[in-house]
VOKELUM-403493 format. One record per residue: residue number from 1; z, x, y of N, C-alpha, C, O in turn. Coordinates in steps of 0.2 Angstrom, whole numbers. Last residue first. Layout:
N
num/nup/neast/nnorth/caup/caeast/canorth/cup/ceast/cnorth/oup/oeast/onorth
NUM/Z/X/Y/Z/X/Y/Z/X/Y/Z/X/Y
...
% end
This chain:
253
num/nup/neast/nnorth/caup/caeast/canorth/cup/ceast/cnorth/oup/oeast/onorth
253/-28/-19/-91/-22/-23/-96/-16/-26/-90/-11/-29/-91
252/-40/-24/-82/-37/-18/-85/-32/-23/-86/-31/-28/-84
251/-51/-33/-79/-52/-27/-82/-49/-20/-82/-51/-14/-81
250/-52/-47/-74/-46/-44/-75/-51/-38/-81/-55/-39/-86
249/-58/-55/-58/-61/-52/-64/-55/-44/-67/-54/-39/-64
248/-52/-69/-51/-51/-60/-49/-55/-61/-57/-54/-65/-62
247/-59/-79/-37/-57/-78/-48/-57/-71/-48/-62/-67/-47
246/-57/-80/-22/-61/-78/-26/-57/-78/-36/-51/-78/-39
245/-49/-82/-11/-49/-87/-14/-54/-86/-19/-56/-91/-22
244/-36/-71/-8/-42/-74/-6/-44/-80/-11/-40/-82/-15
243/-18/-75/-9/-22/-69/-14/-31/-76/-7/-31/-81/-4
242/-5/-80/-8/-7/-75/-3/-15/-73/-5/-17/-69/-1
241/-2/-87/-18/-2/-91/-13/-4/-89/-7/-5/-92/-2
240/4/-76/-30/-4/-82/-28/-7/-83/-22/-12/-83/-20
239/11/-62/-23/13/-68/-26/5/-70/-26/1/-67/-23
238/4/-46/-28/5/-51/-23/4/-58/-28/1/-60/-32
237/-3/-37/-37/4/-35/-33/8/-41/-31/14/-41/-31
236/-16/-43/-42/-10/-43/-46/-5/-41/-45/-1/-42/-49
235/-22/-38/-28/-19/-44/-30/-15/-45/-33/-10/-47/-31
234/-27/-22/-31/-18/-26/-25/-18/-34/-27/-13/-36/-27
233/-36/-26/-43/-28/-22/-44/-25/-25/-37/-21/-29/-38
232/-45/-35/-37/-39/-37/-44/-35/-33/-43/-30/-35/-42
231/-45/-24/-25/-49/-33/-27/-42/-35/-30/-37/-35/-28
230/-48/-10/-26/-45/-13/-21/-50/-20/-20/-55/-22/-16
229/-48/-7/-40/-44/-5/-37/-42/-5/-30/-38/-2/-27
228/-62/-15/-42/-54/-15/-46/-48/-12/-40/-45/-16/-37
227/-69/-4/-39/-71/-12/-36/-62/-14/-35/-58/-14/-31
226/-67/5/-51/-66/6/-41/-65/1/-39/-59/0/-37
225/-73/-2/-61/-66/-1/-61/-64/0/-51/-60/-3/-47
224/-86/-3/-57/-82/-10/-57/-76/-8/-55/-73/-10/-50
223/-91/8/-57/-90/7/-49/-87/-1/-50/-85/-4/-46
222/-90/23/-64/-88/17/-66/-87/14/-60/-81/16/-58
221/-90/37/-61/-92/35/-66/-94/28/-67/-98/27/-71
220/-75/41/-55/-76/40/-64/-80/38/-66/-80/37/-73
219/-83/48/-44/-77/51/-49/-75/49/-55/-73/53/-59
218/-87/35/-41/-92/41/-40/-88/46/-44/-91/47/-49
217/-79/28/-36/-83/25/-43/-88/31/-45/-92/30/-49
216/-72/33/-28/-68/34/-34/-73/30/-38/-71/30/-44
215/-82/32/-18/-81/39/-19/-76/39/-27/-77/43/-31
214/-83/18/-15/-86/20/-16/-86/28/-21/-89/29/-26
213/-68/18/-10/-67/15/-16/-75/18/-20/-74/20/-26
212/-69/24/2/-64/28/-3/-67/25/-9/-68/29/-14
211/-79/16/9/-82/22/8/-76/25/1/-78/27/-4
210/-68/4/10/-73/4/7/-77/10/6/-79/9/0
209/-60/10/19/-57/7/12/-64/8/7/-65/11/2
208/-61/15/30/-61/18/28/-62/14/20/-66/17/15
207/-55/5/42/-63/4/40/-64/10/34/-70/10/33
206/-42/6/47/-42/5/40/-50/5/36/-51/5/30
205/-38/24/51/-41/17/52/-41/15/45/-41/17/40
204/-34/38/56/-30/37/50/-32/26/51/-27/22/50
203/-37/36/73/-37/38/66/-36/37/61/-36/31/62
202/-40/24/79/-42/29/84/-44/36/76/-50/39/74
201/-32/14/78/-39/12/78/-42/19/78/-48/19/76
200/-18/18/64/-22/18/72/-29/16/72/-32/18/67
199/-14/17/52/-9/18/58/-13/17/63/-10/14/67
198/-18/12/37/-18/12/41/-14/14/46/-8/13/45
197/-17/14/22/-12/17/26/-13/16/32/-10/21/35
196/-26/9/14/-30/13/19/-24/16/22/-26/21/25
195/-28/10/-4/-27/6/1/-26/12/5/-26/17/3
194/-33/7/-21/-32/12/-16/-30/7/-8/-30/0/-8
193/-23/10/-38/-25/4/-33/-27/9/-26/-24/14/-26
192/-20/11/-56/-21/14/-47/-25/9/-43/-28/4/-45
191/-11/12/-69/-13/9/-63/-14/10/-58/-9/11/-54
190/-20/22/-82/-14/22/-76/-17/16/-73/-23/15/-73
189/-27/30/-90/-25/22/-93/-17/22/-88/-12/23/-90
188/-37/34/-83/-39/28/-83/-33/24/-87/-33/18/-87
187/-36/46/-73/-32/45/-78/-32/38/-76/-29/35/-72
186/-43/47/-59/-49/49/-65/-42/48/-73/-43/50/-79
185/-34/46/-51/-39/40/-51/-42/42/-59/-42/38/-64
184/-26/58/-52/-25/53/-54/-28/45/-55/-26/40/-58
183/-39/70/-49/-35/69/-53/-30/61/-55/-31/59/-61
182/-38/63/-32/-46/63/-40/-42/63/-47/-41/58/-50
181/-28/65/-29/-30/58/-29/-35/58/-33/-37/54/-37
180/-28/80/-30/-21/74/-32/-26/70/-33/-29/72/-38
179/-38/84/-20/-38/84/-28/-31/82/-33/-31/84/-38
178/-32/78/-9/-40/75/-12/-39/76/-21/-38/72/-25
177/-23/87/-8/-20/80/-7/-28/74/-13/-29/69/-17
176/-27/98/-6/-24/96/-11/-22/91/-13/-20/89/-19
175/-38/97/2/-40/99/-2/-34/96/-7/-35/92/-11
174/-34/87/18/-33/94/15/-35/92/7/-34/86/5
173/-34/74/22/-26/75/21/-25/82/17/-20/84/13
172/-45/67/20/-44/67/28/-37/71/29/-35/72/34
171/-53/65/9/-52/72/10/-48/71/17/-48/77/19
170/-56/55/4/-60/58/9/-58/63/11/-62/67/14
169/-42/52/-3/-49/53/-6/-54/56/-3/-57/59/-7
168/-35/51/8/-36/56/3/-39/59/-1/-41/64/-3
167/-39/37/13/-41/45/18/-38/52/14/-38/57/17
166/-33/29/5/-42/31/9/-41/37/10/-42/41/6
165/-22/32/-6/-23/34/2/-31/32/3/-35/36/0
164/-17/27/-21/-20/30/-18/-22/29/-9/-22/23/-7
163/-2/19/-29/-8/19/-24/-9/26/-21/-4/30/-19
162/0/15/-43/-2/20/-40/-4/19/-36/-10/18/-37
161/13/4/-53/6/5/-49/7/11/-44/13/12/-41
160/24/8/-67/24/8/-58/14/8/-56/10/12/-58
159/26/9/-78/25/2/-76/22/2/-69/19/-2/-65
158/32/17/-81/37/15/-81/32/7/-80/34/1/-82
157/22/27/-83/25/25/-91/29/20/-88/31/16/-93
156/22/30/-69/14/26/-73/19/21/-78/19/15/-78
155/29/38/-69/31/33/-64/26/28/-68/28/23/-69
154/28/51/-77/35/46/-80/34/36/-75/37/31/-77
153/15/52/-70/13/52/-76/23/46/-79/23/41/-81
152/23/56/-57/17/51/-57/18/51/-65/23/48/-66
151/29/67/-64/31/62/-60/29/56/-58/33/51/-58
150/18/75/-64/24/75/-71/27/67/-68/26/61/-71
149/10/84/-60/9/76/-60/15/71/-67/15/67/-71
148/11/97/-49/12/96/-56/14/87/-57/19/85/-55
147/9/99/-36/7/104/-40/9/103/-48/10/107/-52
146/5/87/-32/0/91/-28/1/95/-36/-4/96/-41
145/21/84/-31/16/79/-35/10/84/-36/10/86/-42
144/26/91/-21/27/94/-29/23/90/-34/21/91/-40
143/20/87/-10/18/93/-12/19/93/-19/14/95/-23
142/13/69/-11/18/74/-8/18/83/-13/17/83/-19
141/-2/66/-8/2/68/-4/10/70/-6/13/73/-1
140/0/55/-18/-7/63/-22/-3/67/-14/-1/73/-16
139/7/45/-17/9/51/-21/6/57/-21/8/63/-22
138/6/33/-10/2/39/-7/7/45/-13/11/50/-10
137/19/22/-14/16/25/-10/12/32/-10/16/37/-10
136/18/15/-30/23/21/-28/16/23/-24/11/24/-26
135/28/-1/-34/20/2/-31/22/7/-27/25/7/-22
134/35/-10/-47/34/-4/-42/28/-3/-39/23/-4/-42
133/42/-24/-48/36/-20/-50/36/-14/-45/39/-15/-40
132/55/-30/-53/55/-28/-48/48/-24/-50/48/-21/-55
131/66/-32/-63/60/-37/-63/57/-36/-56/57/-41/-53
130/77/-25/-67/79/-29/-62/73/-34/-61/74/-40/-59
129/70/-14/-72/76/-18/-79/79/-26/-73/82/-30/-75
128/67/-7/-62/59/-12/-69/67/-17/-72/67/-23/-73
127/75/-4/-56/70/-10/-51/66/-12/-58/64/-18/-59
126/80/6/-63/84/1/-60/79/-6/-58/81/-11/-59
125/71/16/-64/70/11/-69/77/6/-69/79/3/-74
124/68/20/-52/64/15/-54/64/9/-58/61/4/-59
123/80/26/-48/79/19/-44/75/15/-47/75/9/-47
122/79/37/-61/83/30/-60/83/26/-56/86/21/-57
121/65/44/-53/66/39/-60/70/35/-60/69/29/-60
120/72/48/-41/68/44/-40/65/39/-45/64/33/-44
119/83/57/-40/86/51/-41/79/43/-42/80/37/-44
118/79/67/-34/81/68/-41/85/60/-43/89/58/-48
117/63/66/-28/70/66/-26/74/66/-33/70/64/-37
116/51/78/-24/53/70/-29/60/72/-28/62/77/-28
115/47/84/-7/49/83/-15/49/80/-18/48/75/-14
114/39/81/2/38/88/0/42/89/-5/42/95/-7
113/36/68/6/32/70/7/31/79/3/26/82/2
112/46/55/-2/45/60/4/40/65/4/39/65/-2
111/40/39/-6/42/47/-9/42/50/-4/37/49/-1
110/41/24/-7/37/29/-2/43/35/-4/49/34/-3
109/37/7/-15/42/12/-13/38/17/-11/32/16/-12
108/36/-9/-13/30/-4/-10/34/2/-10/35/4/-4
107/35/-20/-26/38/-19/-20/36/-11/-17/35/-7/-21
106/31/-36/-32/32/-29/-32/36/-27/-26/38/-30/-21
105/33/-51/-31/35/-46/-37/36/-39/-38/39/-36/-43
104/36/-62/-19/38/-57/-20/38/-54/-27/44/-54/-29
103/47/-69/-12/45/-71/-20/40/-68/-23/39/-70/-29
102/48/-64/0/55/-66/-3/51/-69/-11/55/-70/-15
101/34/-55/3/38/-57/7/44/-60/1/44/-57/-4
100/22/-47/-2/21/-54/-1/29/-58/1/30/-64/-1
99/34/-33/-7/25/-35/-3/24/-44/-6/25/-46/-11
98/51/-38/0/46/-36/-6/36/-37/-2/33/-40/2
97/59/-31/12/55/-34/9/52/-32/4/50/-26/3
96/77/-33/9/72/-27/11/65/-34/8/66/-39/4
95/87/-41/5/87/-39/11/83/-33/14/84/-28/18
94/87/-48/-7/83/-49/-2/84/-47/3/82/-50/8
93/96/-40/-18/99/-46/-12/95/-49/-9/98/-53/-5
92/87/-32/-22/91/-36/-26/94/-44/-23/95/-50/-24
91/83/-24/-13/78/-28/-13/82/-33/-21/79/-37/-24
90/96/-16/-10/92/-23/-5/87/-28/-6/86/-33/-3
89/99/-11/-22/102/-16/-19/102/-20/-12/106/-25/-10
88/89/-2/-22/88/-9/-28/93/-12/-25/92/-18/-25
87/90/6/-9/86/2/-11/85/-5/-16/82/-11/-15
86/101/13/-12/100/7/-8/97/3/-9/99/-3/-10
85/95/26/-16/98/20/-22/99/16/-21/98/12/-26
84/76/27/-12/85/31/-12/87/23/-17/83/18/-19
83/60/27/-8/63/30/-13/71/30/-12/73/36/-12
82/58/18/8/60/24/6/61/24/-2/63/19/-4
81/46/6/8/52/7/7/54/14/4/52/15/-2
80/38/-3/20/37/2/14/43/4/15/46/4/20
79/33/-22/16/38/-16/19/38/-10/16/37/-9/10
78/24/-37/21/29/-33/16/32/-27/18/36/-27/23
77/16/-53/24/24/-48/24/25/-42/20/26/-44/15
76/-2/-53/27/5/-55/23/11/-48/26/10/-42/28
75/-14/-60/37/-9/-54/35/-5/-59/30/-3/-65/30
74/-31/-60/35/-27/-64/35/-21/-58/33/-21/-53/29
73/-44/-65/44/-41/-59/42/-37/-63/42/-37/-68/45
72/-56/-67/55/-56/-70/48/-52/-65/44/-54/-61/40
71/-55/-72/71/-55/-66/68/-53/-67/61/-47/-67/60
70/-53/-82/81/-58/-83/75/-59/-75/71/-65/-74/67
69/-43/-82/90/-48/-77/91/-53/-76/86/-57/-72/86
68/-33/-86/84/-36/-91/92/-42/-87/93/-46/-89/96
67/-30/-80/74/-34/-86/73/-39/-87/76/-44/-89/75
66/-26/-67/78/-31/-68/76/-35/-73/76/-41/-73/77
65/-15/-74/82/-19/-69/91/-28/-69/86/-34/-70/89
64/-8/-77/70/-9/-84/80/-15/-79/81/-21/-81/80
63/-5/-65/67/-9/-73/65/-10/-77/70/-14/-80/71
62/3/-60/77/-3/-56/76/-8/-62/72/-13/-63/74
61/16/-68/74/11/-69/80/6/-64/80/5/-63/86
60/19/-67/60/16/-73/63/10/-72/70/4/-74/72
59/23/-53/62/18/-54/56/12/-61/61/7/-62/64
58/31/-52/69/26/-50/74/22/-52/69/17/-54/72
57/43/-60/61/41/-62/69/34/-62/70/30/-66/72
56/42/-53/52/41/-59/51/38/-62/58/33/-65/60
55/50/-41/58/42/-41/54/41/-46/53/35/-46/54
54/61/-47/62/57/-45/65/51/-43/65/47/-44/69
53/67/-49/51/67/-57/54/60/-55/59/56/-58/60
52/72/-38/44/66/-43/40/62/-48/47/56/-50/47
51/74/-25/54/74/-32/52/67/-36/51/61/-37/54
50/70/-7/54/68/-12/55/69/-21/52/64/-23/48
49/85/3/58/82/2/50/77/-7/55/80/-11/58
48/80/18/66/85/11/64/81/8/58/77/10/55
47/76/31/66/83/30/65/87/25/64/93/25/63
46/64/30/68/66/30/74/74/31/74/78/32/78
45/64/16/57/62/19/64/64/23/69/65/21/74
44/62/11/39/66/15/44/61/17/49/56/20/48
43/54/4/34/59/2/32/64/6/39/68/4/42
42/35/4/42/42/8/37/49/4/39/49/1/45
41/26/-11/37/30/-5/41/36/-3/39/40/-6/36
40/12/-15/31/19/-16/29/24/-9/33/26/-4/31
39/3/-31/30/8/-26/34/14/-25/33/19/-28/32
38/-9/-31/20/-2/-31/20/1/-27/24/1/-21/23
37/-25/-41/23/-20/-33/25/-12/-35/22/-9/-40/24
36/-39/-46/17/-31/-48/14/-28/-39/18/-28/-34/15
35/-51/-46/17/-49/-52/16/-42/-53/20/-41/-58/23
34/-63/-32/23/-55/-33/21/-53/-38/22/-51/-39/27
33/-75/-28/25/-73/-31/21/-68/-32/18/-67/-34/12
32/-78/-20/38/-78/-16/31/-75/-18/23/-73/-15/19
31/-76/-28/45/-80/-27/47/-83/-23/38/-88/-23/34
30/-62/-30/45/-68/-36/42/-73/-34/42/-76/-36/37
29/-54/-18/50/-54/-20/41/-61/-25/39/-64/-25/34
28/-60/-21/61/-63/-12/59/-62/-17/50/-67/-19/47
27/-49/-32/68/-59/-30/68/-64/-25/63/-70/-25/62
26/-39/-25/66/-41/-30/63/-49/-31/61/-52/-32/56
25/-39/-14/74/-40/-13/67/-43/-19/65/-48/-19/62
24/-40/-22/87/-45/-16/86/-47/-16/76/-52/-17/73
23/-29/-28/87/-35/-33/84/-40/-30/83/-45/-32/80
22/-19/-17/87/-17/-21/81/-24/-25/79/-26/-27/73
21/-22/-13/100/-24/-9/95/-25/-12/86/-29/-11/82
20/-19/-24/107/-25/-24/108/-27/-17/101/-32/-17/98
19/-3/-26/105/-8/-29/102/-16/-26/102/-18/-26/96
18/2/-8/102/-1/-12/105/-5/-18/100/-8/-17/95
17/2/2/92/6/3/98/6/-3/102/11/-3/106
16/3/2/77/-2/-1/78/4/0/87/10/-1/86
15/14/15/69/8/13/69/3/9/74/-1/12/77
14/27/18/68/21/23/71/16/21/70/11/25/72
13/33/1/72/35/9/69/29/12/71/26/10/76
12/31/-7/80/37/-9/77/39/-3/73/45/-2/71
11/20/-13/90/24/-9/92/30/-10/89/34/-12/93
10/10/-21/80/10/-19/85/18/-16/86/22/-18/82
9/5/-19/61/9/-24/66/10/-20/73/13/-15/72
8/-2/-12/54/-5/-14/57/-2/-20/63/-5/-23/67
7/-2/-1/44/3/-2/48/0/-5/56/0/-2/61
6/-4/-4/24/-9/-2/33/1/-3/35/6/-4/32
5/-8/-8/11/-1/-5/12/-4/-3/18/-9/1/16
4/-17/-16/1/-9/-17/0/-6/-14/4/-1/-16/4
3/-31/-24/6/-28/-19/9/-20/-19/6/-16/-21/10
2/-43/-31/-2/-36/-33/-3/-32/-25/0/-30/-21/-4
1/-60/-37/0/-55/-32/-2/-48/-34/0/-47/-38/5
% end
C-alpha cells in the first residue's frame, strides 16, 4: 500500500516527536503493508512556515536510519498545504512542496476544520488551469463538509482527488466525520484515495490503513475498488520514480 499523507518525520510539526517514534510508526506501516509513506508535514508550525530544504533534510536522514536498520519502507517528500491564495504562487514557483517533491504533479491542499473558505474553488481552479492535481485533505472532517457535500462534490468536478482519513472511517473522529467518509467513498464516480494522517505511535497510527480500506470495500461492496484506494489511486498522485515496483491495475478513468 501507498500511505499519501502521515506525519512521519521526527520533530518538525505535531507529529513524529522523536526518531525512535518516527521507526515506531515506520515498523507499525510494514507491518500492515505500507511500501510507500509520504511524509508530508504541515506547511505551517507553530507560526512558522517549515522550509523545503528542512523536510528534505529529515526526509534523507529518516531513510538512512531505516536503511541501516533493514527496515523495508520507503519515504518520499511532500507537504500539507493550507487551502489560501499563496498557495498557487508557491507551488507555481517551487517554493512549497508538491507530493513526490519538485516534479511532482499533485499537491496535497488541507481545509480548516470548521469552514470552506470562500476562496477555496478559485485557488483550485487556479492550480487545475496551472497543471497542478489537487488532493483535498481529510474533507469528511471538516464541519460544513459533515453537513452538506456541495464542496467536495464542485472539488471532485474539478478534478481534485478525495482523501479519506483511516481513522474516520473507523469512526476514530465521532459519527459525523465516519458518516462523511461513507457517504463520499460510496460516490463511485469521485476520486477517493484513503491514507492514515498519521501523527503518533501511540494514536492517530499508521497500522490503521489496512482495517479502513477493509471497511470501505465493506461499504461498497467491492473490495478491488477499496484495494484501489490505497495501491493505484495514491500512485497515480506520484511522479514514477517513487511508485513500488508492482503494474498498478487502473480501474478507474
Amino acid at each position: 500500500m501507498i500511505d499519501l499523507h502521515n506525519h512521519i518525520l521526527p520533530g518538525l510539526d505535531d507529529g513524529a516527536r522523536d526518531l525512535d517514534e518516527a521507526l515506531t510508526m515506520a515498523k507499525m506501516a510494514v507491518v500492515s503493508g505500507v511500501a510507500l509513506m509520504l511524509a508530508t508535514p504541515h506547511r505551517f508550525y507553530r507560526g512558522y512556515e517549515i522550509p523545503i530544504a528542512t523536510i528534505m533534510a529529515r526526509m534523507d536522514a529518516l531513510q538512512g536510519e531505516l536503511d541501516d536498520r533493514g527496515i523495508q519502507l520507503r519515504i518520499a517528500p511532500g507537504s500539507e498545504i493550507p487551502i489560501s491564495p499563496d498557495a498557487v504562487e508557491g507551488l507555481r514557483l517551487g517554493q512549497l512542496l508538491r507530493l513526490g517533491g519538485p516534479t511532482g504533479t499533485h499537491a496535497l491542499m488541507e481545509p480548516p476544520f470548521d469552514r470552506v473558505p470562500h476562496y477555496a474553488l478559485p485557488v483550485f481552479e487556479q492550480l487545475v488551469d496551472m497543471g497542478v492535481g489537487i488532493v483535498l485533505a481529510h474533507p469528511e472532517r471538516n464541519e460544513e463538509v459533515q453537513r452538506d457535500l456541495a464542496f467536495v462534490e464542485s472539488s471532485a468536478a474539478l478534478g481534485a482527488v478525495l482523501q479519506v482519513t483511516s481513522g474516520s472511517i473507523l469512526g476514530r473522529f465521532g459519527p459525523l466525520a465516519q458518516a462523511a467518509a461513507k457517504e463520499i467513498i460510496q460516490h463511485t464516480d469521485w476520486k477517493v484515495v484513503i491514507a492514515s494522517d498519521a501523527h503518533w505511535a501511540h494514536d492517530r497510527t499508521p497500522e490503521h490503513l489496512h482495517a479502513a480500506a477493509e471497511t470501505a470495500g465493506i461499504w461498497l461492496g467491492d473490495k478491488e475498488r477499496a484495494h484501489w484506494m490505497v495501491n493505484e489511486g495514491p500512485a497515480s498522485c506520484l511522479p514514477k520514480h517513487y511508485l513500488p515496483g508492482s503494474t498498478p491495475r487502473s480501474i478507474m478513468p
